[in-house]
C-alpha positions in Angstrom: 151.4 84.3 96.1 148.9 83.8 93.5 147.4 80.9 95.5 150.1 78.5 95.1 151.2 76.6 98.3 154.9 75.9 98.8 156.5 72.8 101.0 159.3 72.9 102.9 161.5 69.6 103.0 163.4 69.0 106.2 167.4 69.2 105.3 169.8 67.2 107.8 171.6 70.4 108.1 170.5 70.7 111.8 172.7 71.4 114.3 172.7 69.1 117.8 174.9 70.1 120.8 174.8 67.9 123.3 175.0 68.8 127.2 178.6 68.5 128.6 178.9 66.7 131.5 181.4 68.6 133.6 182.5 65.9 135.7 183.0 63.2 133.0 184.5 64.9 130.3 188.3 66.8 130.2 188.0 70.7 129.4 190.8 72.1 127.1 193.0 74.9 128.9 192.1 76.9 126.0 188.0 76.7 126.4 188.9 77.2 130.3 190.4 80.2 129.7 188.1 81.7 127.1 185.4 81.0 130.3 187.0 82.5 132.5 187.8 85.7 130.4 184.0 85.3 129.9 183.0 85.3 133.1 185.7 88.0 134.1 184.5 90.7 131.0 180.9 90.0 132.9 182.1 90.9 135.9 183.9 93.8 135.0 181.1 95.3 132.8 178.6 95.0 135.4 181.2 96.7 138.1 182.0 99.8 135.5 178.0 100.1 134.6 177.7 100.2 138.8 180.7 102.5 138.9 179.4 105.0 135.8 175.8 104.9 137.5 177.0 106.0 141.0 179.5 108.9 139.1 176.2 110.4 137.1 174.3 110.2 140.1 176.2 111.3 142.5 177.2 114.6 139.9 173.3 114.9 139.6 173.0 115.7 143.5 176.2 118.2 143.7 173.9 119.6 140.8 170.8 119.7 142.4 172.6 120.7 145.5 173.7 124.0 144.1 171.0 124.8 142.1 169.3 125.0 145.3 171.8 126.4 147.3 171.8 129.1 144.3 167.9 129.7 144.6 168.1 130.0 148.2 171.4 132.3 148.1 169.1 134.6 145.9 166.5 135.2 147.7 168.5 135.8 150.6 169.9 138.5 148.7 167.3 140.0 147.5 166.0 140.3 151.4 169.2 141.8 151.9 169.1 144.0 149.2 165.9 145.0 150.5 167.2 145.5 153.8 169.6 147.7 152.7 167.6 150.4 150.8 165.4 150.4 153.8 168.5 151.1 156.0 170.2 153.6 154.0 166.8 155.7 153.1 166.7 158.9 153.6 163.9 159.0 156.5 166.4 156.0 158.5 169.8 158.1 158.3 167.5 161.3 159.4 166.3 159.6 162.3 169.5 157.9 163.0 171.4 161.5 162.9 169.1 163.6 165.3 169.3 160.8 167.6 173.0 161.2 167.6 172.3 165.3 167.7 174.1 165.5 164.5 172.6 168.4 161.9 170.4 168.2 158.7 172.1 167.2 155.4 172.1 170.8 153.3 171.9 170.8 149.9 175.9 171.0 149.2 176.4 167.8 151.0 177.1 164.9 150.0 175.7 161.7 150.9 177.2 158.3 149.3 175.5 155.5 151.2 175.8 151.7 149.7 
């Protein structure tokens, strides 16, 4: 700026609204209506922000819900899993079969146990 100081003259180009008295003064249809279409695009935003916040929520718990349900489904198979090697070893179906008096698998039979 070079140390130069500027002014600014006041303009009469300011703008002035004075406060409506409600009571007093007669309201166009026109501005009525543009009010109440106002007041009624408020409304209705607010209610589909409300309505879009509960949807994503609400999909956000099913989510969670079945991620869990997933994890715990999992590891109840892998228990069962477990379980059933145990169940279908060799040393199990051995012991099951001599306490049913049934004879030792030979070598030419075959076993297919899931």
């Amino acid at each position: 700026m070079g140390g130069r100081v500027y002014t600014l003259k006041p303009s009469l180009d300011y703008n002035y609204s004075t406060k409506r008295d409600k009571n007093t003064e007669e309201i166009s249809l026109k501005e009525r209506f543009l009010e109440w279409l106002g007041n009624f695009l408020l409304i209705l935003l607010a209610v589909l922000f409300l309505i879009i916040t509960v949807a994503i929520a609400y999909k956000a718990l099913v989510y969670f819900k079945i991620k869990f349900e997933k994890r715990t489904l999992n590891a109840e198979k892998v228990q069962l899993e477990r379980e059933l090697s145990r169940l279908t070893s060799r040393e199990v179906v051995l012991e099951k079969a001599k306490a049913l008096g049934l004879r030792e698998p030979q070598e030419h039979d075959i076993i297919r146990l899931r």
